[in-house]
MMTF fields as JSON, N, C-alpha, C and O atoms, coordinates in Angstrom:
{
  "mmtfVersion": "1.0.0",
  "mmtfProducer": "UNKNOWN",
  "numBonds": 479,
  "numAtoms": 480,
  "numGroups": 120,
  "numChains": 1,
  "numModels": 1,
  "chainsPerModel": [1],
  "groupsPerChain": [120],
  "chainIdList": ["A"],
  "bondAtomList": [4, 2, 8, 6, 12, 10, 16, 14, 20, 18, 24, 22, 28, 26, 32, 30, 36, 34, 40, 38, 44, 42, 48, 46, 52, 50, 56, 54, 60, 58, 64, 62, 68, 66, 72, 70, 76, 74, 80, 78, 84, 82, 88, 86, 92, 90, 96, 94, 100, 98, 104, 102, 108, 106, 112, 110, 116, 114, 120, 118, 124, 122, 128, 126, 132, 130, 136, 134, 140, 138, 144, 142, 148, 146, 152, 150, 156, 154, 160, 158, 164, 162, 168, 166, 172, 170, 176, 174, 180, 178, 184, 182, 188, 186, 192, 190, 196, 194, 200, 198, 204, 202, 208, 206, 212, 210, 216, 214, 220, 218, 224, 222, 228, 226, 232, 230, 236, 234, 240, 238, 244, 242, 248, 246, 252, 250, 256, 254, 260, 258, 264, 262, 268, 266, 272, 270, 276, 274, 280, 278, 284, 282, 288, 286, 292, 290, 296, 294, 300, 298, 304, 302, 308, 306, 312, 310, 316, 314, 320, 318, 324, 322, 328, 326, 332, 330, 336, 334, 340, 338, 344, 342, 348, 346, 352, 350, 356, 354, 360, 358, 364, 362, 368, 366, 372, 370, 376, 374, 380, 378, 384, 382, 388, 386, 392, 390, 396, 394, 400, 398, 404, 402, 408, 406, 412, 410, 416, 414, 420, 418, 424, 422, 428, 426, 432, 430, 436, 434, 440, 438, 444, 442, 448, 446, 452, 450, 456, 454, 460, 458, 464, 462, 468, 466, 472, 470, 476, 474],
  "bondOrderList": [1, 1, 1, 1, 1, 1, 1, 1, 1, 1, 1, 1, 1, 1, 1, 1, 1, 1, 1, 1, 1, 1, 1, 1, 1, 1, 1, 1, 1, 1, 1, 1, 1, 1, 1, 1, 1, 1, 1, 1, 1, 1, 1, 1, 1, 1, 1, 1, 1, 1, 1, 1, 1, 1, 1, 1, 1, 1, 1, 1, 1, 1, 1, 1, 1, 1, 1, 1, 1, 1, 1, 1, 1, 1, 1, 1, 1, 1, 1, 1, 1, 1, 1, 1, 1, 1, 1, 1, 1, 1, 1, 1, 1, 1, 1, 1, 1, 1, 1, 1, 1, 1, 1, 1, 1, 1, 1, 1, 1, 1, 1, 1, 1, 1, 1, 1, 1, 1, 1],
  "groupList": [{"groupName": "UNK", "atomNameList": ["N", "CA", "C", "O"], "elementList": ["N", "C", "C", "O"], "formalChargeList": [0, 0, 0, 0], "bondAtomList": [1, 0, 2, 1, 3, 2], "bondOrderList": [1, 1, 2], "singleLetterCode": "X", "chemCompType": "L-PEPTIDE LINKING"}],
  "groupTypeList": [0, 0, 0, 0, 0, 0, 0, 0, 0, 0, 0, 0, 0, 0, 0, 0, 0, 0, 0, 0, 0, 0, 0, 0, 0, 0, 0, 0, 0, 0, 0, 0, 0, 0, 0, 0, 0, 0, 0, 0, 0, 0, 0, 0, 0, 0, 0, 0, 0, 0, 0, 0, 0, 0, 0, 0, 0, 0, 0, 0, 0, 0, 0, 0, 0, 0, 0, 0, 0, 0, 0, 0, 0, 0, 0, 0, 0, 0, 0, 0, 0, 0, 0, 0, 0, 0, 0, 0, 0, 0, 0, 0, 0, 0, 0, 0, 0, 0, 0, 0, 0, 0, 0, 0, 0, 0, 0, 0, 0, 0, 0, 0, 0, 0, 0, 0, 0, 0, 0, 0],
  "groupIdList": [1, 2, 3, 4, 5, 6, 7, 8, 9, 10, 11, 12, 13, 14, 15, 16, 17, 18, 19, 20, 21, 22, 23, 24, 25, 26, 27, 28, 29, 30, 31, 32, 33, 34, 35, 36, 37, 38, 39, 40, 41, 42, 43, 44, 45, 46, 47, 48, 49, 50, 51, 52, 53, 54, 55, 56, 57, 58, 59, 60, 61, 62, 63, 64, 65, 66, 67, 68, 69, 70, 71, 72, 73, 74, 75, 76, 77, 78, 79, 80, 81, 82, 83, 84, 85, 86, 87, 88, 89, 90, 91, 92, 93, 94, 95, 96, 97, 98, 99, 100, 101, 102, 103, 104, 105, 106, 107, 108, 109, 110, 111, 112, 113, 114, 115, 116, 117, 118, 119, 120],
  "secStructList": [7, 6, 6, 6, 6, 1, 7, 4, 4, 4, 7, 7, 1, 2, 2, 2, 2, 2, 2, 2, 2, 2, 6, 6, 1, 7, 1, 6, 6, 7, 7, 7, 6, 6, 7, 6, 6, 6, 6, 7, 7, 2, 2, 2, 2, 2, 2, 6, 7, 7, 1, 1, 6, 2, 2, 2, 2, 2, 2, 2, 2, 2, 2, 2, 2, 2, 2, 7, 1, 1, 1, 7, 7, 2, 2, 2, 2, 2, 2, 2, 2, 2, 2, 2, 2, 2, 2, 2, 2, 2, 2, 2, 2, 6, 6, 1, 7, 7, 1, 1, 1, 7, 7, 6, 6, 6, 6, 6, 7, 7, 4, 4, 4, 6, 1, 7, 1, 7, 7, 7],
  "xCoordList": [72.896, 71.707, 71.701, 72.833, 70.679, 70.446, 70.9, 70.945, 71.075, 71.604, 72.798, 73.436, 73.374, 75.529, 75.477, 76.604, 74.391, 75.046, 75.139, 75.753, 74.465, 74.109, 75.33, 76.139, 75.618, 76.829, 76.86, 75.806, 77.8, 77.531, 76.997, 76.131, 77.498, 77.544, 75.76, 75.3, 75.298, 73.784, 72.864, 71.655, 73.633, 73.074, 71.644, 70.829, 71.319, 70.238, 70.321, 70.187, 70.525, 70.519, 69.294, 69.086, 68.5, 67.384, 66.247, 65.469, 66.425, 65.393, 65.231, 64.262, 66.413, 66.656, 66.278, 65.807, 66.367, 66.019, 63.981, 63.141, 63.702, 62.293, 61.783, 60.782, 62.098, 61.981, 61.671, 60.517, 62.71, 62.903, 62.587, 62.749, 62.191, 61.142, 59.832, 59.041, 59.401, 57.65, 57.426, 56.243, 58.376, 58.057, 58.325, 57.651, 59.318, 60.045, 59.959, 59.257, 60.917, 61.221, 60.239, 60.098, 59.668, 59.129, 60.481, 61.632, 59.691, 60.405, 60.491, 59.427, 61.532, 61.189, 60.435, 59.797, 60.274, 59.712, 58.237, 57.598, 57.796, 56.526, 56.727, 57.779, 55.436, 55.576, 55.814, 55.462, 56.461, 56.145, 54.817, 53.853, 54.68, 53.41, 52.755, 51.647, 53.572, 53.042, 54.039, 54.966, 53.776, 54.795, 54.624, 53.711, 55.599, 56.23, 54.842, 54.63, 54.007, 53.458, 51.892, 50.873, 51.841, 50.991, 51.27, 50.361, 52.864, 52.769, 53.805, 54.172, 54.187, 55.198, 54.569, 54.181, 54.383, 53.967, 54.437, 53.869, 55.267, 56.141, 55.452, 55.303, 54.777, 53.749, 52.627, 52.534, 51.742, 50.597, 51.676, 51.098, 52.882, 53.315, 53.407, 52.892, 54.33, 54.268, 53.618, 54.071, 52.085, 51.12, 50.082, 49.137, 50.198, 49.928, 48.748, 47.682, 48.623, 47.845, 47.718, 48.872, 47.063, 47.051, 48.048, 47.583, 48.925, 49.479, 49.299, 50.093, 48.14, 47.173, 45.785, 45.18, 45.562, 43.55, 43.594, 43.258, 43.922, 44.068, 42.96, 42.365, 42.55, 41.521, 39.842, 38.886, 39.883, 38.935, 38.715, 37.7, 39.609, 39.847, 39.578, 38.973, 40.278, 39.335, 38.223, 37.864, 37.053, 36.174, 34.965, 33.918, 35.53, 35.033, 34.665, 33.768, 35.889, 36.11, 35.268, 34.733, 35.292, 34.844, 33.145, 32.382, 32.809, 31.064, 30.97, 30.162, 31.791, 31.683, 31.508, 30.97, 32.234, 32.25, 30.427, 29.547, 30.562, 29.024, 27.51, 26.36, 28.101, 26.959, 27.157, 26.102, 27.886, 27.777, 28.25, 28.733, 28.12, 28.17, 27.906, 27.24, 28.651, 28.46, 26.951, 26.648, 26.218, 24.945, 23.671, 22.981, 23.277, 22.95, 21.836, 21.775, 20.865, 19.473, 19.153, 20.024, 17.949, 18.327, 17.768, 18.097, 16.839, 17.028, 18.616, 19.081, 19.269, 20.798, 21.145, 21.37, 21.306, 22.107, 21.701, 22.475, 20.249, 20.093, 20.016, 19.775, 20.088, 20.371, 21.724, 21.905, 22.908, 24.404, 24.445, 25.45, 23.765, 23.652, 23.491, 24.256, 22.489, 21.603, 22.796, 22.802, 23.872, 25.109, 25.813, 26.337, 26.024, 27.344, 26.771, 27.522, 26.013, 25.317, 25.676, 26.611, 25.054, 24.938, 26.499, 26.81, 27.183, 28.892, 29.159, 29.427, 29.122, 29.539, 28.747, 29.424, 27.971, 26.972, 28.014, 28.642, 27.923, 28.695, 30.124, 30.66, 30.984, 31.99, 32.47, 33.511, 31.108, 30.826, 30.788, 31.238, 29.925, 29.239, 30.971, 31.563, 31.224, 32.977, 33.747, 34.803, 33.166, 34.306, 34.126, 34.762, 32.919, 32.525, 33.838, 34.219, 34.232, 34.636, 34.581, 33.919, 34.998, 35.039, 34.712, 34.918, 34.335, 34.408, 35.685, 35.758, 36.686, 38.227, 37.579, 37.483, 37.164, 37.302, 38.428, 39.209, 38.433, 39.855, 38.547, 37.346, 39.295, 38.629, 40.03, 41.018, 39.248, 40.174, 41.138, 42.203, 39.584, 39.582, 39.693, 40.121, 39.312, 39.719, 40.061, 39.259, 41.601, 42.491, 41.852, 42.262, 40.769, 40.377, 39.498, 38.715, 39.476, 38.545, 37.038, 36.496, 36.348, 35.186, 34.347, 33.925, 34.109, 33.588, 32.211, 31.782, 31.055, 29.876, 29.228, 28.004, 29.951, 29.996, 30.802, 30.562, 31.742, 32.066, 31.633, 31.962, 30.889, 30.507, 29.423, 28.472, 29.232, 27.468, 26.808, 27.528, 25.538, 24.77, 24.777, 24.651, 24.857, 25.563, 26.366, 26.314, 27.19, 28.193, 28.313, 27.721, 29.164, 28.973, 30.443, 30.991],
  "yCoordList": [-151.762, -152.542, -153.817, -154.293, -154.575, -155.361, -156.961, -158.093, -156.749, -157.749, -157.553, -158.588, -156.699, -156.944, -157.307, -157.544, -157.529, -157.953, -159.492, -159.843, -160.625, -161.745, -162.329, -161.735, -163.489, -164.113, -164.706, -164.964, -164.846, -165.648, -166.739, -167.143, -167.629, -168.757, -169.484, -170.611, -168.406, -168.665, -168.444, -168.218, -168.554, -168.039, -167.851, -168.772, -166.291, -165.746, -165.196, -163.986, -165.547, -164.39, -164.896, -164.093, -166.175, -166.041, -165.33, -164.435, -166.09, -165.478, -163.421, -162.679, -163.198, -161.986, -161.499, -160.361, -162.16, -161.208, -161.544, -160.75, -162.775, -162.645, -161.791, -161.228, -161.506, -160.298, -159.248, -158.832, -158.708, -157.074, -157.275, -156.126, -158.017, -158.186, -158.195, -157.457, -158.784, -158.6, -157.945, -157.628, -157.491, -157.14, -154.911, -154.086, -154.719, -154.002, -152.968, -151.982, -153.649, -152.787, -153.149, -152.476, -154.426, -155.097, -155.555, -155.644, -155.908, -156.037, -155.864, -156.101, -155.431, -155.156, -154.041, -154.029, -152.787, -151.36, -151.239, -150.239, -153.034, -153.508, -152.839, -152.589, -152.636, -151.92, -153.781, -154.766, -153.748, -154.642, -155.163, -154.398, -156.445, -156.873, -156.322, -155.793, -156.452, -155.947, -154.279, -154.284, -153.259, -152.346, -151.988, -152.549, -150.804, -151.042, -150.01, -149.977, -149.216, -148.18, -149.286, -148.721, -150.602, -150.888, -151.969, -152.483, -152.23, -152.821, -152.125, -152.553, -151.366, -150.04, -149.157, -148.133, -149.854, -148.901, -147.436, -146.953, -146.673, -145.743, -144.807, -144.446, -144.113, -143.101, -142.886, -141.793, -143.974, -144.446, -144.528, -144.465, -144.639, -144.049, -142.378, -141.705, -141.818, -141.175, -140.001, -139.006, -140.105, -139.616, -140.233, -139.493, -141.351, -141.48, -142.199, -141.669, -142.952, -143.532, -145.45, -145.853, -146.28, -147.56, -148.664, -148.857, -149.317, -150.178, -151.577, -152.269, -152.14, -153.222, -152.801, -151.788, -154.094, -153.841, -154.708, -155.888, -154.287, -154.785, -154.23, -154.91, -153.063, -152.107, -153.242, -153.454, -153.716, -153.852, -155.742, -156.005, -156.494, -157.478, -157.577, -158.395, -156.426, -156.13, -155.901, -156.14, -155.36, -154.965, -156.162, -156.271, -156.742, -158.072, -159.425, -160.05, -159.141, -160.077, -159.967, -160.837, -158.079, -157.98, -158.341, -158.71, -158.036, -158.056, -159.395, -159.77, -160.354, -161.775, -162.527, -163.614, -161.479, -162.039, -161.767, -162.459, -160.329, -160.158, -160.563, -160.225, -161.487, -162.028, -162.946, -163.424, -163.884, -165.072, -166.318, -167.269, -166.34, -167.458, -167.028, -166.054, -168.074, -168.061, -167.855, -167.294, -168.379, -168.836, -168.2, -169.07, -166.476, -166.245, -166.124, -166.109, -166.025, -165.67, -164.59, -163.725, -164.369, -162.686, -162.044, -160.863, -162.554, -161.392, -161.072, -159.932, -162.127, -161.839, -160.881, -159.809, -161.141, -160.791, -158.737, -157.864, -158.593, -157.334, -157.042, -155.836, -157.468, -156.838, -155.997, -154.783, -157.467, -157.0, -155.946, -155.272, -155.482, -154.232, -153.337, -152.376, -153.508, -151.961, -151.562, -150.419, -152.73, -152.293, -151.814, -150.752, -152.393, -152.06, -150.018, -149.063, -149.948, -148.551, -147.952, -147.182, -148.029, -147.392, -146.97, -145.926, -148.03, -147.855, -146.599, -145.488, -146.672, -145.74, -144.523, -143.618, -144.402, -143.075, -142.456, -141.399, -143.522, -142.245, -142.07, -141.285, -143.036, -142.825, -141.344, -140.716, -140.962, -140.278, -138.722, -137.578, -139.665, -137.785, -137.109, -136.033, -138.287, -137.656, -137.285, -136.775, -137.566, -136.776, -135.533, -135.184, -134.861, -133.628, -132.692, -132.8, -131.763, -130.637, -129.584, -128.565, -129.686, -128.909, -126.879, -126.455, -126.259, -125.19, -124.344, -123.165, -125.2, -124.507, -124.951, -124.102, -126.157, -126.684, -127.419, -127.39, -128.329, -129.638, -130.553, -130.323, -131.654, -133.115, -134.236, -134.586, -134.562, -135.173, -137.042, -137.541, -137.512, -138.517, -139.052, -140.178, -138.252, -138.529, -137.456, -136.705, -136.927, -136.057, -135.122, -134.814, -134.637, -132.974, -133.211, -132.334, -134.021, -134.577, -134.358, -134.952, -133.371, -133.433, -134.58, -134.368, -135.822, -136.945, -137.009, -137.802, -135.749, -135.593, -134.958, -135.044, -134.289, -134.054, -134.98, -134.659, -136.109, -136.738, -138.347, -139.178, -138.588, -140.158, -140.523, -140.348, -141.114, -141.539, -141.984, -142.483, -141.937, -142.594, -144.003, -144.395, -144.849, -146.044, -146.525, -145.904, -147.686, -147.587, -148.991, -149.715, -149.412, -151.141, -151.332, -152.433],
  "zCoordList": [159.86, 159.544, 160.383, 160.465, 161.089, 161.603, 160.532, 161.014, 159.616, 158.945, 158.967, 158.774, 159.113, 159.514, 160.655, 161.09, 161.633, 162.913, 163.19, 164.197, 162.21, 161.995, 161.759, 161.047, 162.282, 161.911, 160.352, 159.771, 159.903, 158.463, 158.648, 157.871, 159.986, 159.831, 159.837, 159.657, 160.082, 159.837, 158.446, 158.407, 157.512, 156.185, 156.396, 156.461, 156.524, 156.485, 155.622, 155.805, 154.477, 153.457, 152.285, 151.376, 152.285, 151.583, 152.391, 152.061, 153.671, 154.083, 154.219, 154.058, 154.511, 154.528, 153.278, 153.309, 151.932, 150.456, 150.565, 150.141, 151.175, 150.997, 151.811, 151.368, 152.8, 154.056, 153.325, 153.231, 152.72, 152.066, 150.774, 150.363, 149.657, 148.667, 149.252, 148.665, 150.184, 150.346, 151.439, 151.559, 152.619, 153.444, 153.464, 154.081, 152.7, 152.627, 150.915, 150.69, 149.998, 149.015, 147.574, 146.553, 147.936, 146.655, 145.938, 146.364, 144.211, 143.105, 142.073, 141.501, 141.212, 139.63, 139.457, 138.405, 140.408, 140.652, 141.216, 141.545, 141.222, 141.991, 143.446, 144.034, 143.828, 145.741, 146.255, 145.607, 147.498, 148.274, 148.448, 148.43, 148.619, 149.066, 150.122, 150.031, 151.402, 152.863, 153.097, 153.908, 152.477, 152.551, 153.836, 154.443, 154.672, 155.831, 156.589, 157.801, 155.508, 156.362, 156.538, 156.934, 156.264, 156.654, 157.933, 158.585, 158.176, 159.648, 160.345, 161.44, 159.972, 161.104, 161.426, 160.863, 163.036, 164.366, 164.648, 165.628, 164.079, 164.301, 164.61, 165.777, 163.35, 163.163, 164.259, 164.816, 164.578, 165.924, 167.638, 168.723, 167.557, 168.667, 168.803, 169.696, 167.492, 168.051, 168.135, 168.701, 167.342, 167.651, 169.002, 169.276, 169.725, 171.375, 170.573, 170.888, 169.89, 169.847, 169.942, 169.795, 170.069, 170.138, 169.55, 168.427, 169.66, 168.447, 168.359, 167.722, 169.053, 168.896, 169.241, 169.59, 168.971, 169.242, 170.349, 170.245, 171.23, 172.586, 173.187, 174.023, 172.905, 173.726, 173.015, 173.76, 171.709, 170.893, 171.856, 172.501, 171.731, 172.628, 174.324, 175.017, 174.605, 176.324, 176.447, 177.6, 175.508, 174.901, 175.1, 175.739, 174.434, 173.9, 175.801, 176.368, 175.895, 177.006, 178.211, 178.899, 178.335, 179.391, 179.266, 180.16, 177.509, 177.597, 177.845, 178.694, 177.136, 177.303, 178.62, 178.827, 179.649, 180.993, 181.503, 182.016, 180.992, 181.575, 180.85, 181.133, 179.738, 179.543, 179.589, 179.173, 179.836, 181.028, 180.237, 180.852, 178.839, 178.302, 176.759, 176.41, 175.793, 174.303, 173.697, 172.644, 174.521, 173.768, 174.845, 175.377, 175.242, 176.348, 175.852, 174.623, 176.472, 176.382, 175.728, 175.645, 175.151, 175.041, 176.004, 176.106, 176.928, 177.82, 178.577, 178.576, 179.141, 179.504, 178.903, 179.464, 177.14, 176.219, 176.027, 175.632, 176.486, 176.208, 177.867, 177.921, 179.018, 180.236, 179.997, 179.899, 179.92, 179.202, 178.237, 178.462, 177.213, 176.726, 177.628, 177.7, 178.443, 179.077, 180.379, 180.838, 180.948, 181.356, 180.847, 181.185, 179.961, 179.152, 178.564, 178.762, 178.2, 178.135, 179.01, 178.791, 180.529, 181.375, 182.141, 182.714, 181.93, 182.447, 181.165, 181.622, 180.174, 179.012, 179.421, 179.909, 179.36, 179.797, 180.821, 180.872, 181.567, 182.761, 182.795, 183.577, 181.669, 181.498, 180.762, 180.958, 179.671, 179.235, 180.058, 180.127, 180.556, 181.572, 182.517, 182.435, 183.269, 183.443, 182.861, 183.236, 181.264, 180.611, 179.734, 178.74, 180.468, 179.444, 180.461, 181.627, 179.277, 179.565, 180.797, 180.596, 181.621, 182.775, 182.221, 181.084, 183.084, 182.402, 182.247, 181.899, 182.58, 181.87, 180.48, 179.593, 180.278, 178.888, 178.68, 177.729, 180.036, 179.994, 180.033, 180.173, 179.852, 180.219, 180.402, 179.757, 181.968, 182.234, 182.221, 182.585, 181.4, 181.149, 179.877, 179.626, 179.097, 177.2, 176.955, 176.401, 177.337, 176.982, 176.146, 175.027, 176.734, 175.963, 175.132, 174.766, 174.835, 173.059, 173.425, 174.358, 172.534, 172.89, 172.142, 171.005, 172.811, 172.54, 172.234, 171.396, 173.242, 172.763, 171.635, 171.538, 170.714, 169.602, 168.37, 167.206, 168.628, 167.788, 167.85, 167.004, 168.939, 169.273, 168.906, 169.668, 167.687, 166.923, 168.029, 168.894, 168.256, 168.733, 168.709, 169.869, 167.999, 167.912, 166.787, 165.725, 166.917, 166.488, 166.511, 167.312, 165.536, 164.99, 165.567, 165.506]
}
């Protein structure tokens, strides 16, 4: 355990019981506060999927860049839509299914049958 490797001379041992009471085992047959399957990444690796919203943040940044400023016009503000569309459209269209029925850009997933029309 990562707690035998700690020297004594650092008494970690409250912090270590508040750790594994709220982070870990709970108390008194209570669940933990933050139990482990709601911040252990384990599972989302190793199903290949995301383990931040890093993608949701690049997202953000990049529309932010292309609409120029906090407070844009709305015409800006809906040009920046009708890009931001049009890059997706064709991100889209590259990724239909070849007629093997691969896709080579969203690992197979048929996206035009599962992607709402819009989406919040």
């Amino acid at each position: 355990a990562i707690a035998d490797s700690i020297p004594d001379t650092l008494d970690l041992d409250p912090f270590l019981g508040y750790f594994e009471r709220t982070w870990v085992s709970g108390v008194s047959g209570r669940r933990a506060r933050f139990p482990p399957e709601t911040w252990n990444q384990t599972d989302r690796v190793d199903r290949g999927l995301n383990r931040t919203n890093n993608f949701c943040e690049s997202f953000y940044r990049t529309f932010s860049d292309v609409v120029g400023n906090s407070n844009p016009t709305i015409y800006n503000f809906l040009s920046a839509v009708q890009m931001e569309q049009a890059s997706t459209e064709g991100k889209m269209r590259r990724s239909r299914p070849t007629a093997r029925g691969d896709s080579h850009l969203l690992g197979g997933r048929d996206v035009w049958r599962r992607t709402p029309a819009c989406s919040g």
